[in-house]
Legacy VTK file of the C-alpha trace (Angstrom):
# vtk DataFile Version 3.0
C-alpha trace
ASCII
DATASET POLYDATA
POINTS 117 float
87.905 124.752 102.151
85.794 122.280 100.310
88.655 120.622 98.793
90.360 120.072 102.341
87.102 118.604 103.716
86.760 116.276 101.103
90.771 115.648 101.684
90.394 114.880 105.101
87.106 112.680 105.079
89.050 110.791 102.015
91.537 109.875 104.123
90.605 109.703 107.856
88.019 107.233 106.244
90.630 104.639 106.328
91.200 104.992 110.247
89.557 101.993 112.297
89.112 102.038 116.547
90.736 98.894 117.924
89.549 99.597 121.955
88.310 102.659 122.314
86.886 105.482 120.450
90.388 107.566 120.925
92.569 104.677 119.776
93.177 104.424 116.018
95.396 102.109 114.195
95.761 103.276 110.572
95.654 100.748 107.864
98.432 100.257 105.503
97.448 100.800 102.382
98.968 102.013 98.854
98.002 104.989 97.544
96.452 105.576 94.164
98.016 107.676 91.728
95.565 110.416 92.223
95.829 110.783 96.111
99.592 110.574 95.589
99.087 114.123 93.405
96.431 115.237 95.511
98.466 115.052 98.127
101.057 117.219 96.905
98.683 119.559 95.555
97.357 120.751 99.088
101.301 120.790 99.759
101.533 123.233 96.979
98.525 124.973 98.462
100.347 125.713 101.744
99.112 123.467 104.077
102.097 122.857 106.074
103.788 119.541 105.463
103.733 118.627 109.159
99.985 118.693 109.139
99.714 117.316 106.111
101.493 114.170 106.836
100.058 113.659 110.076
96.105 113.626 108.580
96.933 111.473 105.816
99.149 109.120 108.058
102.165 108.903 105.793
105.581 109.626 106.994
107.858 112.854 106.488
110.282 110.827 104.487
107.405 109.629 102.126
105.970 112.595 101.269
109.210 113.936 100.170
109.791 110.812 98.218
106.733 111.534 96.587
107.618 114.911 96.100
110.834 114.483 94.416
109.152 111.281 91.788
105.967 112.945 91.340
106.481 116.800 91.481
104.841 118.804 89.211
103.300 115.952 87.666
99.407 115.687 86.547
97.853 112.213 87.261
97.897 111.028 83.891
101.912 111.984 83.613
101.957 109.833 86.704
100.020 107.106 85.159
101.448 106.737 82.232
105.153 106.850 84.175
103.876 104.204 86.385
103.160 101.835 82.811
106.371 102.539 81.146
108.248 101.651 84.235
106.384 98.426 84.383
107.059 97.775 80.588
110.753 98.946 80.975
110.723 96.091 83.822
109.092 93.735 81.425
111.741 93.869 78.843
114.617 93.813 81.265
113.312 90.130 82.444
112.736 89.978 78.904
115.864 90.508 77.844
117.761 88.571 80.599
116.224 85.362 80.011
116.916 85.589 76.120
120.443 86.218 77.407
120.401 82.807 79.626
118.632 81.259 76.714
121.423 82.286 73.869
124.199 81.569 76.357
122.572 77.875 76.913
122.320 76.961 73.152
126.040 78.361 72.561
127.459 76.058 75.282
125.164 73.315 74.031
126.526 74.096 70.493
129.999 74.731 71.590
130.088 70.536 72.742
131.302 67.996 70.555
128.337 65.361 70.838
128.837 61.629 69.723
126.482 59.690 69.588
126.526 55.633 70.550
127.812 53.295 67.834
LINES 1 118
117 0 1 2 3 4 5 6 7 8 9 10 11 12 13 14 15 16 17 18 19 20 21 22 23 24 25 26 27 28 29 30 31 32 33 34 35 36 37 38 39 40 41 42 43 44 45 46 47 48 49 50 51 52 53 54 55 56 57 58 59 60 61 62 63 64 65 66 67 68 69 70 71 72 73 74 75 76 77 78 79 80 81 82 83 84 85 86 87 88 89 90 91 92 93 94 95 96 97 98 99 100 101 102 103 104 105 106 107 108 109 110 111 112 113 114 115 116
């Protein structure tokens, strides 16, 4: 039960009135790797999803989003997913703009220059 409090005050933290003290307007806001899992861990739990989604303010279709990407997962499996993605992402622009580069120089190549005389 200590978990869930700390859960809830986590994440109703973010909640801000706008007129009066019943109206809330939730923030958007990424989450971090570890509320991501932490998330899914009180899913695991059995806290029903609809409840779930409704204190952390995330939709039905993002939690099983997360569910399917992150299930299972500790946070440092997460993490480190999250930097080989990145570095896969890297090397793709990487590789595309070596590509655009070689493809340049062989057209340049391909040219028969003459110069003034």
């Amino acid at each position: 039960m200590a978990n869930l409090d700390r859960f809830e005050s986590e994440f109703f933290g973010k909640l801000s009135p706008v007129q009066g003290p019943k109206e809330f307007v939730v923030k958007r806001k990424r989450f971090s790797v570890e509320q991501i899992v932490a998330v899914l861990k009180q899913a695991e739990l059995g806290m029903p999803v609809v409840d779930l989604i409704r204190q952390v303010g995330i939709s039905e279709q993002t939690f099983y989003r997360w569910k399917k990407q992150y299930a299972g997962m500790q946070s440092d499996q997460v993490r480190e997913l999250k930097q080989l993605q990145e570095e896969n992402t890297r090397l793709k622009k990487l590789v595309a703009e070596l590509s655009l580069d070689k493809a340049i120089l062989q057209d340049v190549a391909s040219k028969n220059w003459r110069g003034p005389r």
